[in-house]
N, C-alpha and C positions, 0 to 999 in steps of 0.2 A: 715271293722269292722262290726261286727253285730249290727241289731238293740237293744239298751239300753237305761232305763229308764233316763228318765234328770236327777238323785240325779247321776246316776256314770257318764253322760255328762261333768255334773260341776265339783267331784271329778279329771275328767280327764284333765278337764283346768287347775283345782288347779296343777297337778302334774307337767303337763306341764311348769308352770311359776316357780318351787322352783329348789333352787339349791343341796337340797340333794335328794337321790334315796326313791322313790316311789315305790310302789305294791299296786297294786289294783285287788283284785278276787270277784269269783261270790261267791255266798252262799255254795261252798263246797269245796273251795278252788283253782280251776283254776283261771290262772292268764290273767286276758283279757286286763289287759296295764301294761305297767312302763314305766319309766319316760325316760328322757336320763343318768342323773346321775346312776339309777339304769345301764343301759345297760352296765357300767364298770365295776361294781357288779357281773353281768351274764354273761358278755363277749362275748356278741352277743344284735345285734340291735333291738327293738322290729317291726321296718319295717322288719325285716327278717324273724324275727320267726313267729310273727302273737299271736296268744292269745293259753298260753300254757297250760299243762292240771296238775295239782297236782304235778303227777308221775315223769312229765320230771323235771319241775323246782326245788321240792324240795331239787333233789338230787345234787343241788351247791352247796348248805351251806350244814358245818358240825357243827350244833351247840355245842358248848361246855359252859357249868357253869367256874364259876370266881377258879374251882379248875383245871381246864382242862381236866375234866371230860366228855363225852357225856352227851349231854342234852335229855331229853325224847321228844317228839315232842307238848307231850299235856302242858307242860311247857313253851313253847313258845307264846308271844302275839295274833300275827295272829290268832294260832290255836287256844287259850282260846276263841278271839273275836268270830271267827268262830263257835264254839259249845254254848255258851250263849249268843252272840249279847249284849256285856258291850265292853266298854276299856279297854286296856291294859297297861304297860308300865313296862319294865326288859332292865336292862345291863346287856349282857354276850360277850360271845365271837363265832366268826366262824372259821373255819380254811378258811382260804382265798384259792382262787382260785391258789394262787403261795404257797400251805402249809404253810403261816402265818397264827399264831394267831391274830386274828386281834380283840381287846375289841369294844362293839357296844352297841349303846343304840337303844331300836326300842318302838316305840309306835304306836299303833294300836286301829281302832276304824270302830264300827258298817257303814254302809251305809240300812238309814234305809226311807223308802219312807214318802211321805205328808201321805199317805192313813195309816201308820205303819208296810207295809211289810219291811221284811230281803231282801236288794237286795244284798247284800257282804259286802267285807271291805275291809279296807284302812291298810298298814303298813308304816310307816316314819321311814327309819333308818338311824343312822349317826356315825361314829367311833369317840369313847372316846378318850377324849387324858388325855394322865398318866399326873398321877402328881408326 
């Protein structure tokens, strides 16, 4: 693992101990950990992959709106976090890795240094259950 600041150290602990999936990237959106839970998500180990770049990762998810529609990318938590360094939080859907739709709530938020630099952000997501 590269050398990183203590605020994504401790984010990485945090992700470490929770039981739903995790993402954590730098300030332009590569992804330098996930959790275990995430790794059922991605369907591959983050011991395996190593820290991924945008490109690769994004194109797991198919995000889709509550019509099943494709969702735009700047619609998305992460991405809002990522271009103004505020919180997030949307329920939509992804088309899952097996082409379910699968409803998800994600919420997302800055990693932001003592000093106030942008070191990335955090996404927490977890699948909705119907009512």
């Amino acid at each position: 693992m590269a050398a990183h600041e203590i605020e994504i150290i401790l984010n990485r602990q945090l992700a470490d101990c929770l039981s739903i999936p995790v993402f954590i990237t730098d300030t332009i959106g590569n992804l330098i950990f996930y959790n275990e839970p995430a790794e059922e998500v991605l369907g591959k180990r983050f011991e395996d992959t190593g820290e991924m770049p945008v490109e690769e990762w994004a194109t797991v998810f198919k995000p889709l709106d509550n019509n099943g529609d494709p969702m735009p990318p700047e619609e998305l938590p992460l991405v809002k976090t990522l271009s103004d360094q505020n919180p997030y939080h949307k329920n939509f859907q992804i088309l899952s890795l097996k082409g379910k739709k699968e409803p998800i709530s994600v919420t997302s938020y800055p990693i932001i240094s003592r000093s106030g630099d942008f070191l990335g952000a955090v996404a927490i997501f977890w699948k909705q259950k119907l009512k």
